[in-house]
N, C-alpha and C positions, 0 to 999 in steps of 0.2 A: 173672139170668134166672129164678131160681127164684123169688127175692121179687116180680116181676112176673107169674110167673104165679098165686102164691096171691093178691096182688092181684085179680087178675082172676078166680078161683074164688070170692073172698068174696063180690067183689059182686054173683057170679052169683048165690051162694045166698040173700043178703038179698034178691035181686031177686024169687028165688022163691018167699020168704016160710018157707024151711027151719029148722029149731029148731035149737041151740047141735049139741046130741049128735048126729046126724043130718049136721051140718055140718064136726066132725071127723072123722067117721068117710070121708065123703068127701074129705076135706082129706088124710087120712091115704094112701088108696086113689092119690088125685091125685098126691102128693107121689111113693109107690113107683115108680106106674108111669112117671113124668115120669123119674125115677131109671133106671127100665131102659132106657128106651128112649134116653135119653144114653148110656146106658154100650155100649149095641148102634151107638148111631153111634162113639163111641171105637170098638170094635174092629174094624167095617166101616173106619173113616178106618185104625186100624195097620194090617190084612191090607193096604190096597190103598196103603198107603208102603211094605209091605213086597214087596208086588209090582212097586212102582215102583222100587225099591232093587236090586232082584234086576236085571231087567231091564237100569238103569243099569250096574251090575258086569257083566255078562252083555257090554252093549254097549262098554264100558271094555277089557274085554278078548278083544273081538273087535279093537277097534281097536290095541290094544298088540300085537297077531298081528301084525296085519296090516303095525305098520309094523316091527315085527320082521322082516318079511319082506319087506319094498318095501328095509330097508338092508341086508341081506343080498344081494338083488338089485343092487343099487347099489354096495356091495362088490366083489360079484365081476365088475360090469361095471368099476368103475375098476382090479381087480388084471386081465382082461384089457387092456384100452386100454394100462395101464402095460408089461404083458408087449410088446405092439407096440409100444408108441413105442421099447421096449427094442430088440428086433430090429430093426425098422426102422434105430435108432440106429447098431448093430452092424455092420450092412450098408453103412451111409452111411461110417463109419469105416473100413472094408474097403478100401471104392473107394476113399476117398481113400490110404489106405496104398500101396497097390497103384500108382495114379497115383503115387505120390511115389518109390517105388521103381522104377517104370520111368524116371521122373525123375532118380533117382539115377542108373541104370545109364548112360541115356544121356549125362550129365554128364559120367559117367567115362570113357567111351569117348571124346567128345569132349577130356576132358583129354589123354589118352594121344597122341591121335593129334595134338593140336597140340604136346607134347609132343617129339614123334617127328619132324614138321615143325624144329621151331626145331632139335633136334638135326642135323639135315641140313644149314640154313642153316649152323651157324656152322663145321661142316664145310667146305662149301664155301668158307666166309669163310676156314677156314686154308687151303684150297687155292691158294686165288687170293692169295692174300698170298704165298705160297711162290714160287708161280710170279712172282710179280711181282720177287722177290727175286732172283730167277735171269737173270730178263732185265736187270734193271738189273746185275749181275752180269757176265754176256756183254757188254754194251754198255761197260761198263767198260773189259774186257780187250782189245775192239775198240781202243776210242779209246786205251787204253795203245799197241796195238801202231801205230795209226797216227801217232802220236808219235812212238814213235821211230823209224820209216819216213822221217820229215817231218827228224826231228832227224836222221838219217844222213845225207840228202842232203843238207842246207844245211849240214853240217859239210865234205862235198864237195864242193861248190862254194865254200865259202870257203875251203878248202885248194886247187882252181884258182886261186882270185881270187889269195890271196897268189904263187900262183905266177904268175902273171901279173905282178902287177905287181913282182914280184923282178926279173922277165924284163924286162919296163918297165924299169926302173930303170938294170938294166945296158945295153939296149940305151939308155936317155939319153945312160951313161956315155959308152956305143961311139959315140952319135950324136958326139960331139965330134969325134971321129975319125973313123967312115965315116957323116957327117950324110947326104950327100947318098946314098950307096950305102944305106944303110939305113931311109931316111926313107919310102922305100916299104914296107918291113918295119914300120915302128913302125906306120905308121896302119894295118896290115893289124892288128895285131895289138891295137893299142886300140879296133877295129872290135868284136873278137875279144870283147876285154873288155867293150865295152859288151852287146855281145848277151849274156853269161856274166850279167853284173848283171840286164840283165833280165829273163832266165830264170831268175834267182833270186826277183828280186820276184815274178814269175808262182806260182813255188814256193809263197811264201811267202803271195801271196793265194790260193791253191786251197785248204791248209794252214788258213788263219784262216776259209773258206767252209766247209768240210768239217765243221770244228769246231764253228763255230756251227750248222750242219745237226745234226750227232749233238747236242748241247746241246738245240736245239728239238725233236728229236723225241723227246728224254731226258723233258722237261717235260712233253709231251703225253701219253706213257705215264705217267708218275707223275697228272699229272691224273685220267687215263682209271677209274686205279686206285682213287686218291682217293673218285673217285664211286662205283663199283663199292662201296669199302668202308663210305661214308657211306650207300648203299643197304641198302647190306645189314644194316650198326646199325639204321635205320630199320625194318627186319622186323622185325630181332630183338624191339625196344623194343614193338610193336606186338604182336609175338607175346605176350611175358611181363607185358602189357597186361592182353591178352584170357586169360592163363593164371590172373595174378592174380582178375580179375573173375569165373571160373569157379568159380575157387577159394572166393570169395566167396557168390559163389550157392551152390555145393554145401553151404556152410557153413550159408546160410539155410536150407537146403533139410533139413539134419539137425537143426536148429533147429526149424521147423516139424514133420517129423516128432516130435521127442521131445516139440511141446505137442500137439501130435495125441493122442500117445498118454497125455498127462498127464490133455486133458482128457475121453477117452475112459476112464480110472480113476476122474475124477473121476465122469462119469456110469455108471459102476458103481456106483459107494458110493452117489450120492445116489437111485440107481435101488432101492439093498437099503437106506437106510434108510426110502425113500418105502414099499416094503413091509414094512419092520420098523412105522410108525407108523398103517401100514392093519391089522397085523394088530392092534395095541394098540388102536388105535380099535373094535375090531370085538370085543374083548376088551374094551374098557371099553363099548361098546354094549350087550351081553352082561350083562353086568352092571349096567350100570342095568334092564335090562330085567326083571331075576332079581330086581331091589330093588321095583320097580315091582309086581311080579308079589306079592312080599313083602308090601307095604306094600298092596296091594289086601287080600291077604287081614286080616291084620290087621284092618283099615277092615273089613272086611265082617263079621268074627269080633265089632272091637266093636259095628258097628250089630246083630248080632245078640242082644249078650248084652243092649244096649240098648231091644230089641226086648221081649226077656224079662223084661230089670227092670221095663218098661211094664207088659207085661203081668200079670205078678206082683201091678206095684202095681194095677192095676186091679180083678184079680182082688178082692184084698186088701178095694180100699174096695167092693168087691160083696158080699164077708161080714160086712165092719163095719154097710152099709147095711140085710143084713138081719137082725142080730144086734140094732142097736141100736135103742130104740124111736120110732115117727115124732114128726118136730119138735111144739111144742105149735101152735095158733093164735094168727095172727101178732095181738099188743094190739092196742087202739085208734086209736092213735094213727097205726098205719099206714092205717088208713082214711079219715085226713084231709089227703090228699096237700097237703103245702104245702111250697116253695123254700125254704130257708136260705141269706142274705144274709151274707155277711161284707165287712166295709168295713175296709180300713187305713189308717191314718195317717202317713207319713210323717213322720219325728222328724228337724228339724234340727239340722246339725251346729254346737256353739257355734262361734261368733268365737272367734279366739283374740285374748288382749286385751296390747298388749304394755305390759310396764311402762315403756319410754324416752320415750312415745308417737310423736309423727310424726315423719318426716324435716323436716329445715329446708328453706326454699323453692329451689329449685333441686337438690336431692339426689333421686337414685332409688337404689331398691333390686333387685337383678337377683340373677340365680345362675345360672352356666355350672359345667358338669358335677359339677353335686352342692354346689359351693362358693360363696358369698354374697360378694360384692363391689359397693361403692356410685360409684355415678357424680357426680361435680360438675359439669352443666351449668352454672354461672356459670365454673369456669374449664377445663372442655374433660380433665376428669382422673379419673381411677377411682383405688384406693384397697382397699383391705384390711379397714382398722381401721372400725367405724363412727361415724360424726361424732358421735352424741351421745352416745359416753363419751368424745370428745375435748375435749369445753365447748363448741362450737360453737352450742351451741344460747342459749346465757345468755351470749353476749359482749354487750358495749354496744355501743351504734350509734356511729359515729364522730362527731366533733364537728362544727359545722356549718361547711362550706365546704371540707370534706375528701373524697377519692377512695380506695378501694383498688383498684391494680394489680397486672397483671403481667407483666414482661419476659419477652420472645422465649423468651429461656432457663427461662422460669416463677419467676424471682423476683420473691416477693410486695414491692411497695414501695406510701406514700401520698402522696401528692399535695396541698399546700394552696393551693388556687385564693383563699385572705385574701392569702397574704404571696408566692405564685407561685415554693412550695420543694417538695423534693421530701425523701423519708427514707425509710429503709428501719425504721426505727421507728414502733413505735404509738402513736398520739396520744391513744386511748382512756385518759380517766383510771383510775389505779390499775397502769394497767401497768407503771407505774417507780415506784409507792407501795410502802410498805411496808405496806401490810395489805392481805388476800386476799380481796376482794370473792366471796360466794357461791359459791365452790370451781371460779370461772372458771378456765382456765389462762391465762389474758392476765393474774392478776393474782400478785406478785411472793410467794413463800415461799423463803425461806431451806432446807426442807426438798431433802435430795437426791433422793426418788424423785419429789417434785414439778417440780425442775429438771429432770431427766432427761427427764419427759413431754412436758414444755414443749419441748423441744429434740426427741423424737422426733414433737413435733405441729408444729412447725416442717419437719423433713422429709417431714412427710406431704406437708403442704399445699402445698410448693413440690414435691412429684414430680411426673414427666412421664410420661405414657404410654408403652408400645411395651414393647421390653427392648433391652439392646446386649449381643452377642456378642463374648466374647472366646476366641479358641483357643490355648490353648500346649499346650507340652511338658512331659514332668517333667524333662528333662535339658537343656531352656536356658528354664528358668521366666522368669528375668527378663530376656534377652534380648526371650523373645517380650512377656510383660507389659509392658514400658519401650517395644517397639514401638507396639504394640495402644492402650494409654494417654494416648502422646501424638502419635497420630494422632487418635484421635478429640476432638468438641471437649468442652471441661470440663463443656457441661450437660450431654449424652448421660448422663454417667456416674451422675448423679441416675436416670434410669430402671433399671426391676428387672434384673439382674444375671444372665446365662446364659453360665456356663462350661464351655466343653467342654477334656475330657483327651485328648488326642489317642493315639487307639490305644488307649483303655480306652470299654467299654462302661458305659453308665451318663448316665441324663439329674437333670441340675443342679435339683433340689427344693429346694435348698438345703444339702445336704450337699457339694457338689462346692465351692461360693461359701466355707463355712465353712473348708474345707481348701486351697483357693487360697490367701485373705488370712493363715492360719496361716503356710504354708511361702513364699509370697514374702515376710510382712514375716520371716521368718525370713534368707533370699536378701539383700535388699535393707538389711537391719539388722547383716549379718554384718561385724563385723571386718576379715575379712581383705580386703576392697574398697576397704578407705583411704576410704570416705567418712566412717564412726562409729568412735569408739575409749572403750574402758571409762571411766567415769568416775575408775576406780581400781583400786589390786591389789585391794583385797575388797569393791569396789562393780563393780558389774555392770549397773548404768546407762547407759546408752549418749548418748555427747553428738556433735556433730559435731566430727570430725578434722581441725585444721587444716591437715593436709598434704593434705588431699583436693584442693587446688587442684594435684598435681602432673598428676592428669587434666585435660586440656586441655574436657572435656567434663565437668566438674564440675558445675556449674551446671545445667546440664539434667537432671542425676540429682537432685540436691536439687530442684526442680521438680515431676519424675515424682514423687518420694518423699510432697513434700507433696500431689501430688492423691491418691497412694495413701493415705496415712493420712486424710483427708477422706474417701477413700470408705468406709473400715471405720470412721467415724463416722458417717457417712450412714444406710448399709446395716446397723448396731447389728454389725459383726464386729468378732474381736476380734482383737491379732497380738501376737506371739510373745514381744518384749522389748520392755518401756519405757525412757523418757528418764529423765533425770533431772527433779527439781522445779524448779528454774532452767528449763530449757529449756521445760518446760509454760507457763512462767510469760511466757515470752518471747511463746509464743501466744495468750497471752490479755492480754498488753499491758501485764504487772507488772513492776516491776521489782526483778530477785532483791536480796535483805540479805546480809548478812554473816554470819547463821546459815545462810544458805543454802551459804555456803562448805565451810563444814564438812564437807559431805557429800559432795563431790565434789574435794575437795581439800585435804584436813588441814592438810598442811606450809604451805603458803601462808595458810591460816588461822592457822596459828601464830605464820606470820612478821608479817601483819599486826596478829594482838595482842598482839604482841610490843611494835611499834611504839607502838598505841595504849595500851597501859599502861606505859610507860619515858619518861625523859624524853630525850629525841635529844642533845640538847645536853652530859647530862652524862654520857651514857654516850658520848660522841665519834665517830657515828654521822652521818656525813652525808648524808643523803636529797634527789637534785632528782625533779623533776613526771616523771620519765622512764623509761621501763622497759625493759630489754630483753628481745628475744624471739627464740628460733629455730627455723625453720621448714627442716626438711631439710637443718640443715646450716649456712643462713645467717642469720647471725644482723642483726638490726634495731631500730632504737631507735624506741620508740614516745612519743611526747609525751602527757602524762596534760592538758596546754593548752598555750596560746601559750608558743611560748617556753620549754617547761615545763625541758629541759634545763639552761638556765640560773637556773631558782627554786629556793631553797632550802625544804626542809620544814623548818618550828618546829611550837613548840608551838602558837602560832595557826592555821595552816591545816593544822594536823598531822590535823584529820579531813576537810576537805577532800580531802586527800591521799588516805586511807583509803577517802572516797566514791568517787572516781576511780577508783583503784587497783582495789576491788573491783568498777564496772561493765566497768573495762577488762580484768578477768580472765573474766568472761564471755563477752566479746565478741570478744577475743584471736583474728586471725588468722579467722574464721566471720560476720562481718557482709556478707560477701555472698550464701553459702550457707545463712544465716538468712532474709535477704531472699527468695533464691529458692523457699526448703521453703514460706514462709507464703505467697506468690504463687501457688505452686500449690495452696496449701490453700484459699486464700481464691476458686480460679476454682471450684471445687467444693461449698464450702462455706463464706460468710461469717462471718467472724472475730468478728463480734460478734452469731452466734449463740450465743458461749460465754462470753457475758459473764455469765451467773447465776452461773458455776462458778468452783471455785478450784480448783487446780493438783491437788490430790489426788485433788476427783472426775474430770476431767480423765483421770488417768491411767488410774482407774477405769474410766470407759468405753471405753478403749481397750484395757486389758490385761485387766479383768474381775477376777475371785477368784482367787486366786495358790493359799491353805491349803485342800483341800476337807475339809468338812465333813461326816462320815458318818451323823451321826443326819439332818443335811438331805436326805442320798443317800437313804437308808432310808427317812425319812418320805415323799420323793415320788418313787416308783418306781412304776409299777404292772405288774402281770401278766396273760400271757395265757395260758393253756389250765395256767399254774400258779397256786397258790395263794402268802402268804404262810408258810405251814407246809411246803411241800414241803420234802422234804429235800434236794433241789437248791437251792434258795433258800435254803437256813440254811448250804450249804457255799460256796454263793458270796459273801455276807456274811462268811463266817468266812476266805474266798481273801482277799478285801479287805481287811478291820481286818487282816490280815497284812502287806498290801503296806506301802513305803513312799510317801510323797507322790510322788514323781516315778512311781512305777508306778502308781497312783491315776488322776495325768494322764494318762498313756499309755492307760490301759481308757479314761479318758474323753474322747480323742482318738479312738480305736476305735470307740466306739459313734456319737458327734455328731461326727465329723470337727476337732474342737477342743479345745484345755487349758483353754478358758478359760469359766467361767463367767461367765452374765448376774449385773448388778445385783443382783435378787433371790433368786439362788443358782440350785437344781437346779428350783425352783418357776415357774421363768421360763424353762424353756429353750423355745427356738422351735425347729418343725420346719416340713416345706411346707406344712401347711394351718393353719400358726398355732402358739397355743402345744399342746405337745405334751413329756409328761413321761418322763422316763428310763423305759424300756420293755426287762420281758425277757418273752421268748416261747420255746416249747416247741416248738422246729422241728428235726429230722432226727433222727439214728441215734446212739448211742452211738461209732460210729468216727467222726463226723464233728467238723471244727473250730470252733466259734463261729465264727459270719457277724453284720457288722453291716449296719445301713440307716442311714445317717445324716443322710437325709434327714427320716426318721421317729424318732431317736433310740432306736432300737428293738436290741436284742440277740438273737439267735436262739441258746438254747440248749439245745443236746441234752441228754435226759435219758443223765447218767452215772451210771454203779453205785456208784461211790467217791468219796472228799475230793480221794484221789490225782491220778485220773483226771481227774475237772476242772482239780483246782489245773494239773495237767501241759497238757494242752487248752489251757484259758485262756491260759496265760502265755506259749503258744508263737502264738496266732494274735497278743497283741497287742505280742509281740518282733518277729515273723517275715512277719508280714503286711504287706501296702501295698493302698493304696484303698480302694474301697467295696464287693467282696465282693459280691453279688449287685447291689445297688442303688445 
């Protein structure tokens, strides 16, 4: 503003035709007063912020009053409302008490008096039982005396009757004599007797009338009674009914009162603590309001002192203003107003140039979450490695009238549409020469890291998309793996590899995979399962068992075994023990020598060149084609040929014998369980993939480096948030060159989930995002244990104070520990 308005003074004064001196002096004048009259609107603008300020605070705390006082009002309306709902409550509780207790009393009076009832009934019940007792008693004594009433007179009348017919008798007597005189006598008196009898029968039915009379009305009173008494059970039962049921109620009735009054305690408490939390509230109101009040003044204390630094400073540059002398006139060149142009160029960014150059026709190149993986639209597959350090780029074309395919399962085979054959070999020449055309990998070298590649560009190129999960246990590993395995079908097992530990946290980067094919070929290789037995007391080679067939399920484990070993070829893992060379040899379709004896069986070595150096004949040693052998006990003769039993061994077919003898010592008892290991090896991986290799690299790739090598360790290690001079680093080195080999293996089982080193030693170890080298890092506390990753081959170690300390740390997490420890 300022440079605009000398601006605009200059060209007034050129305008006016003013001289140089004359022009500053005005300039000078121009300059001041422009200066005051800003400085007088600064402090017009602070006075009226600072009245604006005031006022703000002023109305800030009028309105913190105010509602200061709206919740004080609101307070003491909710502490009364609460005071009534109290009474009210109180009151409500009253009546009902009150009701409940008239209730009571009248309950109980009604108990009493029913009560008092039933007592009278059962009174009377004995009354009348008494009385009935008495009549049936009288009625008794009746029928007794009319009995014998009944029994006197028919005792007197048959005391007549015999006299009678006494009388009868004699007067018969007398009839002989005075027949005729007395014959009027007799019939008077048999008159006499008839009418006697029949006033005795008369007697004697009045007698049995009488009887039955008093009987039936015996019965009838006993009835009459009966019912009287089964009446009056009936009250009783009704009464002690309704006695119970009262009883009942009363009960409710004392029941309810005591939650009456439980829950009229309860609304006391929650009535004193509703006013215990208004008055807290009303106390912490109070106090925010006292903070408020606080914090205003502050606020207003600093806008004051804010106020005053302004103006200080203003003051300030009002002295300096007139202190210091007025600016010079402004050069010339401000008199030639003209724009300043700036133009930018945008700098692009190089190409970056790659040294492999392009993908092959059908390849892409992608990257999912940070990580580069190439696609092969010709056969439907993604991939890891990238194709043009695999030679894919510099193969020769196939020859002409030739296909390359690939099965369902993704095995790559060719096709010759000349001769209408098919092969799972390249027909590209040089592939089966012996000289290595332009460092192709289709063309043939004797070198082992050269085979190796070949072999692991072989399983590139046949892998299948997706992954296959498998879940076990660590307490039935090979139950559940021998399930999981051979359920699924043999291609599957080509796709990448997701193992989960069931009941351990931790996702499969490839340290879970690494530590699976460890401990099951460990599981599945073991001895005491009767399928493998030592090659010998101080060989430790492991060959197949020929008692293993006392499993009736034999065969199917050798099976599972060889897809298992096929996949830790596949997948570059490595397991636990190796076979012997023989046995290698068998896989790759050689057949073992007779120095191969040696090492797996001395004595038998001996006895055969015993054989082949002595002459049979004159040492009188008779040898046929036949051997025997025994399995569990039973023993059998084997035929070395036809007939073999009956040929004798000379000196002529004395190494025939020898040849024989030594294939049949390999094969002893295991030619079906051979059959089966390589059938399942060959459904996962083709057997004449391993046709570059001999027996030793062979074992190579499956057991890895046995000795480790500590300037290799040392050389490829590297550190994070340590150096190689840390003094932790120079004792953990110096923990190591201490251990023995087998504790060597155990740290390096620890760290990478495995004993076994890659091909190229510790410079080739793989982790999840590729290769990835022995790794320590500076993670936690002094009191904590070494933690690995072994998905990342990485070691986490705490920085410790001492040799001690570590050496004790160290040896305890990789004795004592199990799994992966964070990861």
């Amino acid at each position: 503003m300022l440079l605009l308005s000398e601006c605009v003074f200059e060209q007034t004064c050129c305008s006016q035709g003013c001289n140089v001196e004359e022009c500053d002096i005005l300039h000078a004048l121009s300059h001041r007063l422009l200066f005051l009259f800003l400085l007088l609107l600064f402090l017009l603008l602070f006075l009226l912020l600072l009245l604006l300020l005031l006022l703000f605070l002023l109305l800030l705390f009028l309105l913190l009053l105010l509602l200061f006082l709206l919740l004080l009002f609101l307070l003491l309306l909710l502490l009364l409302l609460l005071l009534l709902l109290f009474l009210l409550l109180f009151l409500l509780l009253l009546f009902l008490l009150l009701l409940l207790l008239l209730l009571f009393l009248l309950l109980f009076l009604l108990l009493l008096f029913l009560l008092l009832l039933l007592l009278l009934l059962l009174l009377l019940l004995f009354l009348l039982l008494f009385l009935l007792l008495l009549l049936l008693l009288l009625l008794l004594l009746l029928l007794l005396l009319l009995f014998l009433l009944l029994l006197f007179l028919l005792l007197l009348l048959l005391l007549l009757f015999l006299l009678l017919l006494f009388l009868l008798l004699l007067l018969l007597l007398l009839s002989l004599l005075l027949f005729l005189l007395l014959l009027l006598l007799f019939l008077l008196l048999l008159l006499l007797f008839l009418l006697l009898l029949l006033l005795f029968l008369l007697l004697l039915l009045l007698f049995l009338l009488l009887l039955f009379l008093l009987l039936l009305l015996l019965l009838l009173l006993l009835l009459l009674l009966l019912l009287l008494l089964l009446l009056l059970l009936l009250l009783s039962l009704l009464l002690f009914l309704l006695l119970l049921l009262l009883l009942l109620l009363f009960l409710l009735l004392l029941l309810l009162f005591l939650l009456l009054l439980l829950l009229f305690l309860l609304l006391l408490l929650l009535l004193l603590l509703s006013l215990l939390l208004l008055l807290l509230l009303l106390l912490l109101l109070l106090l925010l309001l006292l903070l408020l009040l606080l914090l205003l003044l502050l606020l207003l204390l600093l806008l004051l002192l804010l106020l005053l630094l302004l103006f200080l400073l203003l003051l300030l540059l009002l002295l300096l203003f007139l202190l210091l002398p007025p600016p010079l006139p402004p050069p010339h060149i401000f008199r030639s107003c003209s724009l300043i142009s700036v133009s930018v160029h945008p700098s692009g960014a190089p190409v970056e140039n790659d040294p492999l150059g392009g993908l092959p026709a059908g390849w892409e190149k992608r990257q999912d979450n940070g990580r580069i993986y190439f696609v092969n639209h010709n056969t439907r597959t993604t991939q890891w490695d990238d194709p043009r350090t695999q030679g894919m780029i510099k193969e020769h074309p196939l020859p002409p009238g030739w296909e390359m395919k690939y099965t369902a399962e993704g095995v790559r085979y060719f096709v010759d549409h000349n001769s209408r054959n098919t092969s799972f070999k390249d027909p590209r020449p040089g592939f089966e020469s012996g000289s290595r055309q332009g460092g192709s990998p289709g063309a043939y070298d004797r070198s082992f890291r050269w085979k190796y590649h070949q072999f692991r560009f072989l399983c590139h190129s046949n892998a299948l998309p997706s992954h296959v999960k498998i879940s076990v246990s660590r307490q039935t590993l090979f139950e559940d793996s021998f399930q999981q395995i051979m359920n699924v079908k043999p291609y599957d097992l080509r796709r990448r590899l997701y193992i989960i530990m069931r009941g351990e946290e931790g996702l499969d980067y490839g340290g879970i995979a690494r530590e699976w094919f460890f401990l099951l070929s460990h599981e599945v290789l073991n001895p005491m399962y009767c399928l493998f037995e030592y090659a010998g007391k101080n060989n430790y080679c492991l060959q197949i068992n020929p008692a293993s067939s006392i499993n009736p399920d034999h065969l199917t484990y050798f099976r599972f075994i060889g897809r298992f070993i096929a996949m830790a070829l596949y997948h570059g893992k490595f397991i636990d023990t190796g076979f012997t060379l023989p046995f290698y040899k068998r896989m790759l379709d050689k057949k073992p020598t007779l120095k191969d004896l040696e090492s797996i069986d001395p004595e038998f070595f001996n006895s055969i060149m015993w054989v082949k150096n002595n002459h049979l004949e004159e040492c009188g040693v008779e040898l046929y084609f036949a051997q025997d052998m025994e399995i569990l006990g039973k023993v059998s003769t084997h035929q070395l040929k036809d007939d073999g039993e009956n040929e004798l061994v000379t000196e002529e077919n004395k190494e025939e014998y020898i040849s024989l003898l030594t294939d049949w010592r390999f094969t002893r008892g295991v030619e079906e369980q051979t059959k089966a290991f390589l059938d399942g090896f060959n459904e996962v991986v083709p057997l004449e993939w391993l046709r570059y290799f001999d027996e030793k690299e062979l074992e190579l790739m499956l057991c890895g480096m046995q000795e480790i090598d500590m300037a290799d360790w040392q050389k490829n290690t590297i550190y994070r948030h340590y150096t190689k001079n840390s003094k932790q680093i120079h004792w953990f080195w110096q923990v190591v060159k201490e251990m023995d080999n087998e504790k060597r293996i155990r740290l390096l089982q620890f760290v990478t989930g495995t004993c076994r080193l890659p091909v190229g030693g510790f410079t080739e170890l793989i982790g999840s995002n590729g290769p990835q080298k022995f790794c320590i890092d500076k993670v936690g506390k002094e009191t904590w244990l070494p933690r690995s990753h072994t998905c990342f081959n990485r070691l986490d170690l705490p920085p410790y104070r001492s040799l001690e300390q570590l050496r004790e740390k160290l040896l305890f997490a990789i004795e004592e520990t199990e799994g992966f420890g964070q990861e």
